[in-house]
DRENVEX-928839 format. One record per atom (N, C-alpha, C, O, CB): x, y, z; residue in three letters; residue number from 1; atom name. Coordinates in Angstrom, 3 decimals. Glycine has a CB too. Example, Ala and Ser with C-alpha at 12.3 -4.5 7.8 and 13.67 -1.06 7.14 Angstrom:
<pts>
x:y:z:r:k:a
13.190:-5.690:7.800:ALA:1:N
12.300:-4.500:7.800:ALA:1:CA
13.200:-3.300:7.800:ALA:1:C
14.236:-3.319:8.465:ALA:1:O
11.308:-4.473:9.046:ALA:1:CB
12.850:-2.250:7.080:SER:2:N
13.670:-1.060:7.140:SER:2:CA
12.900:0.030:7.870:SER:2:C
13.409:1.138:8.039:SER:2:O
14.084:-0.598:5.725:SER:2:CB
</pts>
This chain:
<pts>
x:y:z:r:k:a
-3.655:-15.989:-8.821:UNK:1:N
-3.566:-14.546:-8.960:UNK:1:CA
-3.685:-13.896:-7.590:UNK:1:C
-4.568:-14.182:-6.782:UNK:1:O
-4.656:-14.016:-9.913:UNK:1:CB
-2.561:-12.846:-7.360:UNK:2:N
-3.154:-11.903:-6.193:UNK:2:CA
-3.852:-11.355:-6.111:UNK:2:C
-4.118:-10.720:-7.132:UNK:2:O
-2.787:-11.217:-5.769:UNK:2:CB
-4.717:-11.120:-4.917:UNK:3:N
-5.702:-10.243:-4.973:UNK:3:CA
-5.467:-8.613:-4.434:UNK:3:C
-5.083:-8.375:-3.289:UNK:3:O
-6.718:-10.928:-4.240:UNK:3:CB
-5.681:-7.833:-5.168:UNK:4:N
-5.530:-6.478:-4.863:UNK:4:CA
-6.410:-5.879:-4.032:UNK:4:C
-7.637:-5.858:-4.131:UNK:4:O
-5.519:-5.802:-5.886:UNK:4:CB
-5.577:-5.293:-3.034:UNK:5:N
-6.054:-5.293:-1.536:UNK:5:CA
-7.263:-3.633:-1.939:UNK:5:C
-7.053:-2.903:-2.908:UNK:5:O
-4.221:-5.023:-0.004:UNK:5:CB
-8.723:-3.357:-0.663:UNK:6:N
-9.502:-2.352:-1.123:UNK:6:CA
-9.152:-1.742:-0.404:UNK:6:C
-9.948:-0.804:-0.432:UNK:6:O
-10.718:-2.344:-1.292:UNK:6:CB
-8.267:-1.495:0.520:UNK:7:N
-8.254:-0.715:1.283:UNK:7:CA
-6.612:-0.016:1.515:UNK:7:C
-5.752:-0.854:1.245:UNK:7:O
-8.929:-1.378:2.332:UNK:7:CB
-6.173:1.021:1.854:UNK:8:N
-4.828:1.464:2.310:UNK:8:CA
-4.747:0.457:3.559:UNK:8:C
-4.013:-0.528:3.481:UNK:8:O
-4.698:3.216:2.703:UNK:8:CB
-5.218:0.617:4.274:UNK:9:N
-4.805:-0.210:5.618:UNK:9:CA
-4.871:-1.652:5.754:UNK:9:C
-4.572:-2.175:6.828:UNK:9:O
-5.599:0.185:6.687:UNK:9:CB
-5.242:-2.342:4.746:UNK:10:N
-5.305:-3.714:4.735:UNK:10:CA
-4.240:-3.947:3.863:UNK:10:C
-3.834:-5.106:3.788:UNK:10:O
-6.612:-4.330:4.340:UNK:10:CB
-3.593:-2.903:3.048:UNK:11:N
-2.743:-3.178:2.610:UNK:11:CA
-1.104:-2.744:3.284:UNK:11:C
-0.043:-3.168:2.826:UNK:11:O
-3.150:-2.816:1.521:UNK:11:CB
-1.229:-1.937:4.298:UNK:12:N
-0.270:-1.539:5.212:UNK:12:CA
-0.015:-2.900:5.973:UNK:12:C
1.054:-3.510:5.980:UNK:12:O
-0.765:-0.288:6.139:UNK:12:CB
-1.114:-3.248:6.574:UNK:13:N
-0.740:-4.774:7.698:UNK:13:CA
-0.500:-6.034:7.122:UNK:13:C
-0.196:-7.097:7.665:UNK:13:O
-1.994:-5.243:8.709:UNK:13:CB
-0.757:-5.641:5.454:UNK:14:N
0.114:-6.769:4.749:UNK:14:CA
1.343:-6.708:4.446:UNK:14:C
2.167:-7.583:4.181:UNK:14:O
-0.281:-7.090:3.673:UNK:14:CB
1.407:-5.425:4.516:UNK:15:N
3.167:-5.557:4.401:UNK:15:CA
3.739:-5.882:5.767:UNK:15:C
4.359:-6.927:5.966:UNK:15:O
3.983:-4.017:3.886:UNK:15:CB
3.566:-5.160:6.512:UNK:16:N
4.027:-5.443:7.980:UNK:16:CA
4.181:-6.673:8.388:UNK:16:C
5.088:-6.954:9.171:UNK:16:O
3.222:-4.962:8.899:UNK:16:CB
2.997:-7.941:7.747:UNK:17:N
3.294:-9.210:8.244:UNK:17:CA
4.099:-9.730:7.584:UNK:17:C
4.769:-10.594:8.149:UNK:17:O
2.388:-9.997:8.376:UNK:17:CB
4.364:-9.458:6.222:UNK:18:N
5.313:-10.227:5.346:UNK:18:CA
6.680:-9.399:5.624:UNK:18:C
7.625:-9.672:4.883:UNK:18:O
4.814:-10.258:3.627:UNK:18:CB
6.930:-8.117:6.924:UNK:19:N
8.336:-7.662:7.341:UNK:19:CA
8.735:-8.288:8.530:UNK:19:C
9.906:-8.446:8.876:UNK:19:O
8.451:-6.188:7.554:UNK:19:CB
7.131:-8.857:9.524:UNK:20:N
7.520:-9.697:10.467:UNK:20:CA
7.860:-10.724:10.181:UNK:20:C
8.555:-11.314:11.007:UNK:20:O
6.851:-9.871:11.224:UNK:20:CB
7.520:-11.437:8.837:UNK:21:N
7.952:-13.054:8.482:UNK:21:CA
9.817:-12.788:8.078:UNK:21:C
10.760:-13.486:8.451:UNK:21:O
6.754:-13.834:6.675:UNK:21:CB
9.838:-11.751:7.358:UNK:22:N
11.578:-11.864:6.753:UNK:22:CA
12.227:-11.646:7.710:UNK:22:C
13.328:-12.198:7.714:UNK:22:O
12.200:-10.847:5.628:UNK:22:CB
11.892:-10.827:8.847:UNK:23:N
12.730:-10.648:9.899:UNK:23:CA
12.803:-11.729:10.813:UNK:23:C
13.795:-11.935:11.512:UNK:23:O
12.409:-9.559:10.537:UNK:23:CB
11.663:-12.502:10.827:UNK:24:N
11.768:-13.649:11.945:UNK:24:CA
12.154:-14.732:11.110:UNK:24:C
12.003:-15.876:11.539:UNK:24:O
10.354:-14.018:12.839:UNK:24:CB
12.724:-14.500:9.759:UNK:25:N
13.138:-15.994:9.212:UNK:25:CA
12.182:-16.743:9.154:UNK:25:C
12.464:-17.640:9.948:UNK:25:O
14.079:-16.756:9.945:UNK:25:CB
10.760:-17.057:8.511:UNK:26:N
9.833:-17.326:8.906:UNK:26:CA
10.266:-17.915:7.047:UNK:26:C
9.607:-18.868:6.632:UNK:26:O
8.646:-16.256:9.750:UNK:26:CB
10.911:-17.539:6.476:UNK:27:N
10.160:-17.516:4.907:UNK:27:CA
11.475:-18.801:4.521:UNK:27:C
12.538:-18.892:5.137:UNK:27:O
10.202:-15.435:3.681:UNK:27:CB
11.078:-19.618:3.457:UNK:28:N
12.281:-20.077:2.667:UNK:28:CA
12.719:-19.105:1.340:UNK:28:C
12.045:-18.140:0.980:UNK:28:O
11.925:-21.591:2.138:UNK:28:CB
13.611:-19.419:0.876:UNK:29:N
13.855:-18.699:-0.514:UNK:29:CA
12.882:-18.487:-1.541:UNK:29:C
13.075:-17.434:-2.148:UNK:29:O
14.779:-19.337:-1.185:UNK:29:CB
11.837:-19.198:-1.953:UNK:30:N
11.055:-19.530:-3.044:UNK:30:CA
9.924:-18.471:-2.413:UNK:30:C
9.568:-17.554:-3.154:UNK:30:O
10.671:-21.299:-3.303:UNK:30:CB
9.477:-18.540:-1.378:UNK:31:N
8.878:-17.875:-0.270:UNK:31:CA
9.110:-15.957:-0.459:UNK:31:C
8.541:-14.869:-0.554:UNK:31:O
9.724:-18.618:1.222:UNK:31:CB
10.034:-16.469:-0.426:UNK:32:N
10.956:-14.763:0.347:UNK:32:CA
10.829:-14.309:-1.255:UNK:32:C
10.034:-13.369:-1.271:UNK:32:O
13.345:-14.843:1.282:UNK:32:CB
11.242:-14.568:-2.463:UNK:33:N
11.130:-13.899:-2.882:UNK:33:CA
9.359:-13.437:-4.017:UNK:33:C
9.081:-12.464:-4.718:UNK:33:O
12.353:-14.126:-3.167:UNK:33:CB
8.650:-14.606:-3.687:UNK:34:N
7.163:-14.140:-3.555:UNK:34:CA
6.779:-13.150:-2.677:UNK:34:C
6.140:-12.143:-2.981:UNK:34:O
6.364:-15.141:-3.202:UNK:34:CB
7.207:-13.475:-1.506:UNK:35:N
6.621:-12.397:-0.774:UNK:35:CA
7.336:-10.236:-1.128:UNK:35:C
6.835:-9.132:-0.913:UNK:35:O
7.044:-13.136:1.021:UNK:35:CB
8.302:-10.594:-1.565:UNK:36:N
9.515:-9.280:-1.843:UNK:36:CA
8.189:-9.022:-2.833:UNK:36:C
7.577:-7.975:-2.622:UNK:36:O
11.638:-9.589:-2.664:UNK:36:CB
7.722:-9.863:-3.854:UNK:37:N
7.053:-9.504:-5.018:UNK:37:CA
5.742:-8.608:-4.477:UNK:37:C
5.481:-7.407:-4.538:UNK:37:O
6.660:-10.884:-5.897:UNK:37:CB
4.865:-10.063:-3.778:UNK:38:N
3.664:-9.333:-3.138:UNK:38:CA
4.104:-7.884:-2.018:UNK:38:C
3.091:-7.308:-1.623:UNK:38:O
2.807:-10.651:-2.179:UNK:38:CB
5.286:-7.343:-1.557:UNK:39:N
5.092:-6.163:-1.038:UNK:39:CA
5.628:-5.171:-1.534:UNK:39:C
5.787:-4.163:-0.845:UNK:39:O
5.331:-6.135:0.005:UNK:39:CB
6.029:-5.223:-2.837:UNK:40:N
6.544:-4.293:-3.911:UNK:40:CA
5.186:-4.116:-4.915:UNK:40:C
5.079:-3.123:-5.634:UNK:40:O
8.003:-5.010:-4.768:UNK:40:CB
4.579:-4.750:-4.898:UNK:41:N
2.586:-4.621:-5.273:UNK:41:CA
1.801:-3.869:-4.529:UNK:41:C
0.936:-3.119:-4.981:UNK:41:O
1.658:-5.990:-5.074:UNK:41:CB
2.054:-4.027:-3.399:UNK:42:N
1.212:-3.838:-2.073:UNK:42:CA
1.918:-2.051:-1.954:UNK:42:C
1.068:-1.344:-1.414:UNK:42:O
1.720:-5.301:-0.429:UNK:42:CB
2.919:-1.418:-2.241:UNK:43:N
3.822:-0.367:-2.101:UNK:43:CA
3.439:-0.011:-3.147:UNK:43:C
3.520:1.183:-2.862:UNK:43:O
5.210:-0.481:-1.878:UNK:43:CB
3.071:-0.002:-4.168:UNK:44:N
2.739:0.874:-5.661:UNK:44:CA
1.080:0.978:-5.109:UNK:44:C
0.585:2.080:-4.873:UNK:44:O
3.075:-0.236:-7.634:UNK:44:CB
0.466:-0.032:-4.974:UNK:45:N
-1.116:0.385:-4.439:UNK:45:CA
-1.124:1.825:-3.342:UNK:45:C
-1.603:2.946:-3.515:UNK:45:O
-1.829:-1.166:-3.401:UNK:45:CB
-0.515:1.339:-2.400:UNK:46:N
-0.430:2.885:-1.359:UNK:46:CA
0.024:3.636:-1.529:UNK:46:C
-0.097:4.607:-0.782:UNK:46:O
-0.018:3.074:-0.305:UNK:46:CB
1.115:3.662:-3.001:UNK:47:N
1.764:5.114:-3.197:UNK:47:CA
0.648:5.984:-4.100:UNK:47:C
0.426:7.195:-4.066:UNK:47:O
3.401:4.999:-4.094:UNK:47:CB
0.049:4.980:-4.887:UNK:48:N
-0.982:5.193:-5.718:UNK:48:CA
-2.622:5.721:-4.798:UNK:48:C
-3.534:6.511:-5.039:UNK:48:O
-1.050:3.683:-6.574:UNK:48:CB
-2.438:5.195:-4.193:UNK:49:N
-3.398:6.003:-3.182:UNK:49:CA
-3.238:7.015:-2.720:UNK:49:C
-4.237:7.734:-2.693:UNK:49:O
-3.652:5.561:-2.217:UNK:49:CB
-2.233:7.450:-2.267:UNK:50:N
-1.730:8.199:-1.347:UNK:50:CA
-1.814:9.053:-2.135:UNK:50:C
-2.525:9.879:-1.562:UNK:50:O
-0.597:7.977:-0.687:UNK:50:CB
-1.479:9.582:-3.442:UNK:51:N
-1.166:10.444:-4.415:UNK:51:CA
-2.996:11.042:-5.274:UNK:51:C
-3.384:12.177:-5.551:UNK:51:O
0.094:9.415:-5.532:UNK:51:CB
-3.741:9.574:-5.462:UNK:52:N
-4.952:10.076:-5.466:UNK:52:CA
-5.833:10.598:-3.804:UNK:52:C
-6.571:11.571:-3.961:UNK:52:O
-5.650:8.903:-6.256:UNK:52:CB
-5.806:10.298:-3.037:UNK:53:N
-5.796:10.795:-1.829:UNK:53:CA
-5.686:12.547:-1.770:UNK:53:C
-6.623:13.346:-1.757:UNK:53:O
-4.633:10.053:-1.153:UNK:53:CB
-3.970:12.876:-1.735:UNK:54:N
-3.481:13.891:-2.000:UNK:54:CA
-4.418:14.937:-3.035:UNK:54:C
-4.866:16.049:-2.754:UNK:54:O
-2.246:13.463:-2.443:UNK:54:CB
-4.544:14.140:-4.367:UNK:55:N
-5.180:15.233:-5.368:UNK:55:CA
-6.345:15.754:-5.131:UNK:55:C
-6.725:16.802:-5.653:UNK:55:O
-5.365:14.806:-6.614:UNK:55:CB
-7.192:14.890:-4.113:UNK:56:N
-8.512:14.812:-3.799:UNK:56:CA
-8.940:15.674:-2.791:UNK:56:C
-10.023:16.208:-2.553:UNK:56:O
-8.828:13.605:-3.484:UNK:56:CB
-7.802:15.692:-2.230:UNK:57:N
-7.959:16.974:-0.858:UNK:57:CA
-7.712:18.407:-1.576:UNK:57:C
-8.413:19.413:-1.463:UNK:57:O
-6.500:16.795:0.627:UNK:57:CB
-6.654:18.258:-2.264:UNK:58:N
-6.402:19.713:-3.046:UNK:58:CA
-7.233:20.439:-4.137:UNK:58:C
-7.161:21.547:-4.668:UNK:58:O
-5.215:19.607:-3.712:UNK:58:CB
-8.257:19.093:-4.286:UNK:59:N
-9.614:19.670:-4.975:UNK:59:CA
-9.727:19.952:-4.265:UNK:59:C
-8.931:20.844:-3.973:UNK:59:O
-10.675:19.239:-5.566:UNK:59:CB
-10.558:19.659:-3.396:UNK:60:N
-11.514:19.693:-2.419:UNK:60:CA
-11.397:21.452:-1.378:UNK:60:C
-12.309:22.091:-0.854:UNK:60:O
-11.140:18.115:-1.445:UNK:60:CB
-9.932:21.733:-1.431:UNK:61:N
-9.620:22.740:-0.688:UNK:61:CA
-9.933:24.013:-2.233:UNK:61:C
-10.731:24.933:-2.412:UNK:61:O
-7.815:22.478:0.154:UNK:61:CB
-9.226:23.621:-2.761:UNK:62:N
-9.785:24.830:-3.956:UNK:62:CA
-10.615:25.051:-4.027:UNK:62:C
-10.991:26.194:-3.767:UNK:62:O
-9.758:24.842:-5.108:UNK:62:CB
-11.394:24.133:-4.409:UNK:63:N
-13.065:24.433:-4.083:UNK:63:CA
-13.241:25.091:-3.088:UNK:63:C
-13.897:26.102:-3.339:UNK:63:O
-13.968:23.313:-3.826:UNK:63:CB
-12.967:24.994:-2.094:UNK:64:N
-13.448:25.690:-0.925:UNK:64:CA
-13.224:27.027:-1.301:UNK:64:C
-14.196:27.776:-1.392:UNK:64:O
-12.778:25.315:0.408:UNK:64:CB
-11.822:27.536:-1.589:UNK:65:N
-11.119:28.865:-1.776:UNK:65:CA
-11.978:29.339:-2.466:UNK:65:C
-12.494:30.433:-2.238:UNK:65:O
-9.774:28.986:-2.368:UNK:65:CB
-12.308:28.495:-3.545:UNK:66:N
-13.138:29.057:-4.562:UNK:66:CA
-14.309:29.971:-3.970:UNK:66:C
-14.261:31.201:-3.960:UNK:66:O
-13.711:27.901:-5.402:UNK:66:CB
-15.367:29.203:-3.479:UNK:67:N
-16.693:29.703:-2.947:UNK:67:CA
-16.137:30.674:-1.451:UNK:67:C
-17.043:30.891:-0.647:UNK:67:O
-17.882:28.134:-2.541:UNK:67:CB
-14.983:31.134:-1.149:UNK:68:N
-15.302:31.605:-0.016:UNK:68:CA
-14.893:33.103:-0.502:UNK:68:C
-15.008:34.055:0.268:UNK:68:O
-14.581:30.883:1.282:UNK:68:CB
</pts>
């Protein structure tokens, strides 16, 4: 099983290494398309962040509006 990364940024430099492996030909077929898998996983986690991220600030600013 993969493990689902805790962080946005540990999951950014996982993709990046598995874009330095396809680009440097680093991968075989069986390979390449595990890895396509693990960074199409790794891309729903950070969009999914990014979006709770997002909602979290726009509390956070309302609130503010709110009390000021």
């Amino acid at each position: 099983m993969t493990k689902k990364p805790q962080r946005y940024i540990d999951a950014i430099n996982e993709i990046e290494q598995i874009i330095t492996e396809i680009e440097n030909n680093e991968l075989d077929v069986d390979d390449l398309t595990e890895k396509i898998r693990r960074a199409s996983e790794l891309l729903k986690f950070c969009k999914t962040k990014l979006r709770a991220t997002e909602e979290e600030i726009q509390k956070i600013i309302s609130d503010f509006e709110e009390d000021s």
